[in-house]
N, CA, C and O atoms as CSV, one atom per row, in Angstrom:
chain,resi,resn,atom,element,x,y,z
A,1,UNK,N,N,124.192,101.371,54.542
A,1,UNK,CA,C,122.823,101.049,54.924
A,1,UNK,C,C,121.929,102.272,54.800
A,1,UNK,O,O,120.700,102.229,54.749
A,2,UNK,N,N,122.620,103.280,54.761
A,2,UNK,CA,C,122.079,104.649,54.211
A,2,UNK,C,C,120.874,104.572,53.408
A,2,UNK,O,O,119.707,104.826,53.706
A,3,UNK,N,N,121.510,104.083,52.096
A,3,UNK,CA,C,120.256,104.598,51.050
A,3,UNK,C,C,119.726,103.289,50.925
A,3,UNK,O,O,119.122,103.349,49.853
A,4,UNK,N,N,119.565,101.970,51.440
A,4,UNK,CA,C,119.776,100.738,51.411
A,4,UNK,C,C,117.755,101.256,51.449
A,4,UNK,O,O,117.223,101.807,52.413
A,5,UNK,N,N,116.987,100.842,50.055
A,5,UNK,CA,C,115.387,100.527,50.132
A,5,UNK,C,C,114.914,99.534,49.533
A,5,UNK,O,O,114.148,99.587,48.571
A,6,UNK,N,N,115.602,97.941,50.391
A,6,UNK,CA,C,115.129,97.110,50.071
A,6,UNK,C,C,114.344,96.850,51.289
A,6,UNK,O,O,114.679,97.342,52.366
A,7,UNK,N,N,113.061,95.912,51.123
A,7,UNK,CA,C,112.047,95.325,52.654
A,7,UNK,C,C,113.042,95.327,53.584
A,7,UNK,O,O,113.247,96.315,54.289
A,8,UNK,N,N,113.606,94.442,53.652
A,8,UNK,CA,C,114.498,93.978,54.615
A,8,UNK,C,C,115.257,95.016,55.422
A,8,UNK,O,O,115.344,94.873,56.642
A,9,UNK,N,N,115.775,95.987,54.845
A,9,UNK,CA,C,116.274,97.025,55.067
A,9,UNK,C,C,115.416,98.189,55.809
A,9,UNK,O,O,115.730,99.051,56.630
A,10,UNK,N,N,114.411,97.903,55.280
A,10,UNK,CA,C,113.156,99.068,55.761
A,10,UNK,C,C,112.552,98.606,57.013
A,10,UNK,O,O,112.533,99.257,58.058
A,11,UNK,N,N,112.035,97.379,56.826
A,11,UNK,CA,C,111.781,96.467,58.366
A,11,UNK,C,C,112.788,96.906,59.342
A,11,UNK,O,O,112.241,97.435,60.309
A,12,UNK,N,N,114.458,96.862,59.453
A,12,UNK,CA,C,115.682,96.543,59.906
A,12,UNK,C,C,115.420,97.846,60.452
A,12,UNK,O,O,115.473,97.818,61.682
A,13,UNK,N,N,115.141,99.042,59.949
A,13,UNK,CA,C,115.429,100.377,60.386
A,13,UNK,C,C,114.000,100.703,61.110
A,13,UNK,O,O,113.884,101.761,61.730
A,14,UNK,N,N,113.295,100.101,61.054
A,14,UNK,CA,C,112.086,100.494,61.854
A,14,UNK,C,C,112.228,99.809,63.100
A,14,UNK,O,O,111.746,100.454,64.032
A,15,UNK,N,N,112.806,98.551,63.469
A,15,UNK,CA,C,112.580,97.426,64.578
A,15,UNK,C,C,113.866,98.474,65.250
A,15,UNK,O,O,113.684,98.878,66.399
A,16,UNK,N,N,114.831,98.790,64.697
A,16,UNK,CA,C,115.781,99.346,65.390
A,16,UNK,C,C,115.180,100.624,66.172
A,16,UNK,O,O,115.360,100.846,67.369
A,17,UNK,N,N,114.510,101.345,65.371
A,17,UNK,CA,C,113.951,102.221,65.745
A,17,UNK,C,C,112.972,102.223,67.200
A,17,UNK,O,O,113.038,102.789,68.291
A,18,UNK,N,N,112.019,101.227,66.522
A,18,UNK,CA,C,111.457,100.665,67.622
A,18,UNK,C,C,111.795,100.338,69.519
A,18,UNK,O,O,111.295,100.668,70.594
A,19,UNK,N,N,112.768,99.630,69.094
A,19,UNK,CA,C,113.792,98.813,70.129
A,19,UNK,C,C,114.619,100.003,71.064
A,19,UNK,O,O,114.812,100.010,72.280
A,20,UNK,N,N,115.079,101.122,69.898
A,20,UNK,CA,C,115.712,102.450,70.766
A,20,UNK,C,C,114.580,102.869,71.933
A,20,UNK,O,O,114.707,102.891,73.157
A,21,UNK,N,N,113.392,103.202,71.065
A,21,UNK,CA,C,112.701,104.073,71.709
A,21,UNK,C,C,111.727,103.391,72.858
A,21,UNK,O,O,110.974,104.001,73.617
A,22,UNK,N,N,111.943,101.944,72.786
A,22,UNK,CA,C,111.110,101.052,73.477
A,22,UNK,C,C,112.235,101.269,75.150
A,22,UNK,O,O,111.867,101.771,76.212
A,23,UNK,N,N,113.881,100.568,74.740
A,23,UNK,CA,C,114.735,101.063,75.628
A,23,UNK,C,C,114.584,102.376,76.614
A,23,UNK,O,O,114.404,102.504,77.826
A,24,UNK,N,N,114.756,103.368,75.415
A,24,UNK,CA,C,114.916,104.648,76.145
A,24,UNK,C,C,113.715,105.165,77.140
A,24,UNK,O,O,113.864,105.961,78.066
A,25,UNK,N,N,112.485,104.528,76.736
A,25,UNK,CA,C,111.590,104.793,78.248
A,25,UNK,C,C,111.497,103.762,78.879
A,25,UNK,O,O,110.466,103.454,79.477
A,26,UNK,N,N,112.809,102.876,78.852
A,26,UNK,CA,C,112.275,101.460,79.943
A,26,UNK,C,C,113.512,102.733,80.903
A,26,UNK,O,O,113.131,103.258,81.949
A,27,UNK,N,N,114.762,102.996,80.378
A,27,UNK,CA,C,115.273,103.889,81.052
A,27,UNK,C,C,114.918,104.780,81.736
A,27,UNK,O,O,115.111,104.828,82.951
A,28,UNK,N,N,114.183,105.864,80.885
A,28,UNK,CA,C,113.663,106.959,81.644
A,28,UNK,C,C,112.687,106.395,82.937
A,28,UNK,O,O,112.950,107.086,83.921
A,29,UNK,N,N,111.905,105.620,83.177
A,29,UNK,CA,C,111.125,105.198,83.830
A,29,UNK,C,C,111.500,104.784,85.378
A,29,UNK,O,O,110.929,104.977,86.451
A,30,UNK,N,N,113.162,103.889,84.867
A,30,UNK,CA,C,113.975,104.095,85.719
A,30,UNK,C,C,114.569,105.199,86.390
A,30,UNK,O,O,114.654,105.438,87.594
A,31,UNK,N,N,114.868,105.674,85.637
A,31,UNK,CA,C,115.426,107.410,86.425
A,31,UNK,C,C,114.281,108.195,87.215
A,31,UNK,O,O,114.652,109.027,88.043
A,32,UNK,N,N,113.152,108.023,87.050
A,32,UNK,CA,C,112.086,108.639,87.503
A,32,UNK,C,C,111.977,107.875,88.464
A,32,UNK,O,O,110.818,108.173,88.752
A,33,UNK,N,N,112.260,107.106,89.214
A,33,UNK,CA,C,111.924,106.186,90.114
A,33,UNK,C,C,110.775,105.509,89.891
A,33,UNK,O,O,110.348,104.919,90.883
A,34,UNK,N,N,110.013,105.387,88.701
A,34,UNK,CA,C,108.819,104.802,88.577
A,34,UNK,C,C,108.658,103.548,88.507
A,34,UNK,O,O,109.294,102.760,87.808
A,35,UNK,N,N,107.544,103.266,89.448
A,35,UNK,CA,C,107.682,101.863,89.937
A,35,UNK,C,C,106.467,101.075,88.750
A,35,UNK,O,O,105.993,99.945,88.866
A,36,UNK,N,N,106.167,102.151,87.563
A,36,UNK,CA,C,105.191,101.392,86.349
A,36,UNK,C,C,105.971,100.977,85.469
A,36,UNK,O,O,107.017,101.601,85.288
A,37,UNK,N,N,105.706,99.935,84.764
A,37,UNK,CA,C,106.601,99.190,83.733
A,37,UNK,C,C,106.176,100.536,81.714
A,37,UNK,O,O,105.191,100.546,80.975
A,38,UNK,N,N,107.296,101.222,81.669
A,38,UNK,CA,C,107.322,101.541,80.946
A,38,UNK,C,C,107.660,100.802,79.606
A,38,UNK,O,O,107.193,101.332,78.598
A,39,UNK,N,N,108.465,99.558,79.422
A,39,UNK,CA,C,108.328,98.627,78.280
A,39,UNK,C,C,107.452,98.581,77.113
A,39,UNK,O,O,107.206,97.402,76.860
A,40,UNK,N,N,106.874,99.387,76.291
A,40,UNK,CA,C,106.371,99.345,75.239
A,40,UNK,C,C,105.689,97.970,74.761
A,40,UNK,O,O,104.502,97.692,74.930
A,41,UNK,N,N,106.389,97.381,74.305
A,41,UNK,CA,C,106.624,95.892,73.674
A,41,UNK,C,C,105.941,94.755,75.084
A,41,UNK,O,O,105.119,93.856,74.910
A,42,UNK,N,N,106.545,95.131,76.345
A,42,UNK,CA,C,105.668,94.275,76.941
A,42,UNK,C,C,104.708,94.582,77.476
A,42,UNK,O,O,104.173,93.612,78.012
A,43,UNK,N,N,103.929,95.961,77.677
A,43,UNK,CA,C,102.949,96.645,77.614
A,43,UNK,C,C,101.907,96.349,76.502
A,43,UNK,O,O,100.722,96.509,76.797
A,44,UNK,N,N,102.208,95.963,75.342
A,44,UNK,CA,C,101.088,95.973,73.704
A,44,UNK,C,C,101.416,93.676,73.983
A,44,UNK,O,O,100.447,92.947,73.769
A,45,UNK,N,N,102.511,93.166,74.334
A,45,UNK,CA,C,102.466,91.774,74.054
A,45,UNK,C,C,102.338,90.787,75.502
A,45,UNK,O,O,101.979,89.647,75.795
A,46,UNK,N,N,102.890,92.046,76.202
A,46,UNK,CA,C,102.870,91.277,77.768
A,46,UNK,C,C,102.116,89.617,77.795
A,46,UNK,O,O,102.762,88.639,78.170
A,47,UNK,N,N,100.763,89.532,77.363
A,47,UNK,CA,C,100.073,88.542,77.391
A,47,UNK,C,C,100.359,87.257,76.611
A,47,UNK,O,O,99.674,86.234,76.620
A,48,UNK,N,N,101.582,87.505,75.879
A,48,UNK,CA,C,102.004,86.609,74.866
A,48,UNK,C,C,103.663,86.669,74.753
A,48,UNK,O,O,104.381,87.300,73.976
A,49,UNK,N,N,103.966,85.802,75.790
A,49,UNK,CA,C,105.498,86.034,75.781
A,49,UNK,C,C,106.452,85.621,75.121
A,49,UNK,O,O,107.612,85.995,75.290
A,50,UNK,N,N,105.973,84.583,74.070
A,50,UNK,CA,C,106.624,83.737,72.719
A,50,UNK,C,C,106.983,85.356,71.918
A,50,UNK,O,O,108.044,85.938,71.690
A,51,UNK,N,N,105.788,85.638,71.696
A,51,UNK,CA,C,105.809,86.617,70.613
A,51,UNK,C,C,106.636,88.050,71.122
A,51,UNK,O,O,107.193,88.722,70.255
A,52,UNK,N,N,106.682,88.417,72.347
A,52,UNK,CA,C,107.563,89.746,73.107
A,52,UNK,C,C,108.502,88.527,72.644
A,52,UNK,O,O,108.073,88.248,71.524
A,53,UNK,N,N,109.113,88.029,72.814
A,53,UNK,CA,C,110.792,87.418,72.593
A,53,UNK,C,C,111.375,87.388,71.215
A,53,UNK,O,O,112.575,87.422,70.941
A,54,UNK,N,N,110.013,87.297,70.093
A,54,UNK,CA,C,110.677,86.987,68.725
A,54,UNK,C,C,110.313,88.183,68.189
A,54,UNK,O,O,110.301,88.290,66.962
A,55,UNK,N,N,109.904,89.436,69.132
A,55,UNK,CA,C,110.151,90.795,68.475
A,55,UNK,C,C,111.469,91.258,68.714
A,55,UNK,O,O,112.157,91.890,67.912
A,56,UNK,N,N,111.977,90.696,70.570
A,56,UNK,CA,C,113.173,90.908,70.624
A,56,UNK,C,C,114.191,90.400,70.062
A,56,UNK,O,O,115.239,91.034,69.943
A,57,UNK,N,N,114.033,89.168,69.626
A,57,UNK,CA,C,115.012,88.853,68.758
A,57,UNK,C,C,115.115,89.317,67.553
A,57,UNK,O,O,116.242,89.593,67.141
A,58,UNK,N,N,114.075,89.493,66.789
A,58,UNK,CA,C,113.947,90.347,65.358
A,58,UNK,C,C,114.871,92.116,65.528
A,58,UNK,O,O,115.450,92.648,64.581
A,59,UNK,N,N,114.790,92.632,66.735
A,59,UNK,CA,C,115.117,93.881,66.698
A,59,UNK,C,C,116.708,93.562,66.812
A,59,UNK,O,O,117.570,94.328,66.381
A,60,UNK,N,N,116.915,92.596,67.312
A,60,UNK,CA,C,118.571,92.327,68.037
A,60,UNK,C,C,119.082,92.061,66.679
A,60,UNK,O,O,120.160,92.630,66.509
A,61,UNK,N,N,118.695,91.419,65.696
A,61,UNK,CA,C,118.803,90.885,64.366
A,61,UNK,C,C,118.732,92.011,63.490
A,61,UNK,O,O,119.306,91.923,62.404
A,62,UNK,N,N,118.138,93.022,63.780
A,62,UNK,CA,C,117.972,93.818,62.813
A,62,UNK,C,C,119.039,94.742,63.124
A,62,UNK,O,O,119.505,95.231,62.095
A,63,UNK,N,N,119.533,95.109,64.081
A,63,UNK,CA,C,120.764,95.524,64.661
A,63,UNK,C,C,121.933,95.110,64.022
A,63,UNK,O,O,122.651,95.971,63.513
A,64,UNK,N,N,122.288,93.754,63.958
A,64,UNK,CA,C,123.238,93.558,63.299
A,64,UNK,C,C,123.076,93.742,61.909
A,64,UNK,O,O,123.831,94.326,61.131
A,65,UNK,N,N,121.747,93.041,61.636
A,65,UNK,CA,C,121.657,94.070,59.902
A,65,UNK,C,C,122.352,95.254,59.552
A,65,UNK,O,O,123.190,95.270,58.650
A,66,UNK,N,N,121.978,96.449,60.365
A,66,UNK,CA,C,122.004,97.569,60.493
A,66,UNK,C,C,123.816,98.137,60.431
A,66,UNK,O,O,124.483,98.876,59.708
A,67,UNK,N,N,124.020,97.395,61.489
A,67,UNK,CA,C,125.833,97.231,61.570
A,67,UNK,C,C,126.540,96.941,60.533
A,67,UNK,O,O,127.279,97.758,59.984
A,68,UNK,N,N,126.355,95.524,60.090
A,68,UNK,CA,C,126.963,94.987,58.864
A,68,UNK,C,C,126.363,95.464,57.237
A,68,UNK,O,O,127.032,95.276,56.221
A,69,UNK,N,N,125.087,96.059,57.239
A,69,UNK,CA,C,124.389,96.454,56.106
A,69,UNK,C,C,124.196,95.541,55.395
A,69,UNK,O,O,125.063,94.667,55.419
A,70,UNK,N,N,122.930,95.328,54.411
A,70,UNK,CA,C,122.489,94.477,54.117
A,70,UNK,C,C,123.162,94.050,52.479
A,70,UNK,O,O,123.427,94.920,51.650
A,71,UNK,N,N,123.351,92.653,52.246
A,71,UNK,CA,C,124.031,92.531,51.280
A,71,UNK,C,C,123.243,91.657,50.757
A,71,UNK,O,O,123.545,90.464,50.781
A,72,UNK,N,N,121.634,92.281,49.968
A,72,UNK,CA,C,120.903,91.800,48.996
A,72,UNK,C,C,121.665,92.287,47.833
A,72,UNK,O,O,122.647,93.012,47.992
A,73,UNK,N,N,121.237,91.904,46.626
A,73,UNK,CA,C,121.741,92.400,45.199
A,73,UNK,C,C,121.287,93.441,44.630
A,73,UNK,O,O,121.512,93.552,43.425
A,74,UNK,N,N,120.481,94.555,45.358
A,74,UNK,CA,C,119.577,95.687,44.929
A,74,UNK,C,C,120.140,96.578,46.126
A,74,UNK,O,O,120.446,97.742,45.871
A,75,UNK,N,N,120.261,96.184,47.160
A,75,UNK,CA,C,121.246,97.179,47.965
A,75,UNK,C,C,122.694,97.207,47.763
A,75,UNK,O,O,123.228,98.232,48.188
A,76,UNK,N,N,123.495,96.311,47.202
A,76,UNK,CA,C,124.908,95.862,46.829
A,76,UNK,C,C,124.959,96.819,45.270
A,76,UNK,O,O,126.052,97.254,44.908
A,77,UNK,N,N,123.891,97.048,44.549
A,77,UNK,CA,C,124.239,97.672,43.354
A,77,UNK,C,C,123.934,99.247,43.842
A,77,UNK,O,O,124.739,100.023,43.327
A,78,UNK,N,N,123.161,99.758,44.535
A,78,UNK,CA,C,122.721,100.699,45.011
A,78,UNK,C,C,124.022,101.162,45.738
A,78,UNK,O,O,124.373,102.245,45.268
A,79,UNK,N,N,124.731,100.790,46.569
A,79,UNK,CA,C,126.115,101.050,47.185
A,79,UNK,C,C,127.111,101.292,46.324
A,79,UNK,O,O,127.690,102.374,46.419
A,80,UNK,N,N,127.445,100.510,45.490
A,80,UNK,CA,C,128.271,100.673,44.363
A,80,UNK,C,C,128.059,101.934,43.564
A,80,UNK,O,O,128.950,102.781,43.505
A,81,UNK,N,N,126.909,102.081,42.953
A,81,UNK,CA,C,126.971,103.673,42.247
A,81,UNK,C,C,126.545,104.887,43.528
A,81,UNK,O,O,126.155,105.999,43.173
A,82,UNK,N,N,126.620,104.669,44.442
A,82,UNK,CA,C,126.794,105.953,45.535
A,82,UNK,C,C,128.455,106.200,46.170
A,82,UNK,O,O,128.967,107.139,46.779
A,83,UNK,N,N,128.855,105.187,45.808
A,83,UNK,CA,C,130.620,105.588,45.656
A,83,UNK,C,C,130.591,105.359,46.764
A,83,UNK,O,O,131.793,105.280,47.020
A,84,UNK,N,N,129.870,105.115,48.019
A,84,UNK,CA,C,129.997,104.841,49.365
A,84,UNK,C,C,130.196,103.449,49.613
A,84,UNK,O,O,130.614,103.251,50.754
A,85,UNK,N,N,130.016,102.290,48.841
A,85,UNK,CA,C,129.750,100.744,49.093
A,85,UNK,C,C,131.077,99.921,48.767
A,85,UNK,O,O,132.139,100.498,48.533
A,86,UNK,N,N,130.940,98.502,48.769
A,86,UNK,CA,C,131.831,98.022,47.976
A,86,UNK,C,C,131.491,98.375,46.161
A,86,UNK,O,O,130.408,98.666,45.654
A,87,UNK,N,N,132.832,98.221,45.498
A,87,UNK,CA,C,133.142,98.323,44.346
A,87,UNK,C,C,132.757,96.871,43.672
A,87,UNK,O,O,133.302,95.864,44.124
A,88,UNK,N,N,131.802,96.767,42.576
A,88,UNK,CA,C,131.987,95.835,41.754
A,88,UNK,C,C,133.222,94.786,41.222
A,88,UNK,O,O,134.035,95.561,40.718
A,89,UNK,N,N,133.598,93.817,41.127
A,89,UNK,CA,C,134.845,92.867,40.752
A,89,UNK,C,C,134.224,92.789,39.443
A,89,UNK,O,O,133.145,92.883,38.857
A,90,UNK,N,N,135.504,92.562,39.284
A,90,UNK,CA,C,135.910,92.094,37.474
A,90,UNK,C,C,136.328,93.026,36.744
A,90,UNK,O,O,136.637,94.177,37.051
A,91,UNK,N,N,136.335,92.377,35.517
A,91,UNK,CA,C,137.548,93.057,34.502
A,91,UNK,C,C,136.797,94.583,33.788
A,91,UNK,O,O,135.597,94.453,33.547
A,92,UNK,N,N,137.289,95.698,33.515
A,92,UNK,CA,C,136.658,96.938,33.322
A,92,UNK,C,C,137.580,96.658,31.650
A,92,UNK,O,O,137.500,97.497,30.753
């Protein structure tokens, strides 16, 4: 998923991104004893709670993207000549 620059892939690594850093000050916020909602995401959507849920689901999704790596046909050939991916089938 490294060199993986397809959309999908690029979206996948930003929502993840997102989602860390959205986490990590719902955490910190906690540790501080702070009794303000540090949540990012429900801070900017709070008012629209359909849409906070299908960001969270998009980031949870993009997670497993991220895990399993994406197996479009432009990231699958891209893996293959970085010697890091699966290997092409068939007869050489």
């Amino acid at each position: 998923m490294k060199n993986c620059k397809c959309g999908p892939s690029i979206i996948a690594k930003i929502l993840v991104i997102i989602g860390g850093i959205n986490w990590g000050l719902v955490g910190a916020g906690m540790l501080m004893g702070s009794m303000n909602n540090w949540n990012v995401v429900n801070i900017l959507l709070g008012g629209m709670p359909m849409i906070e849920a299908i960001v969270y689901v998009l980031v949870g999704v993009s997670a497993v993207v991220m895990i399993f790596g994406c197996r479009c046909k432009k990231c699958m050939e891209n893996c293959a000549t970085c010697g890091m991916g699966p290997k092409p089938t068939g007869n050489m």
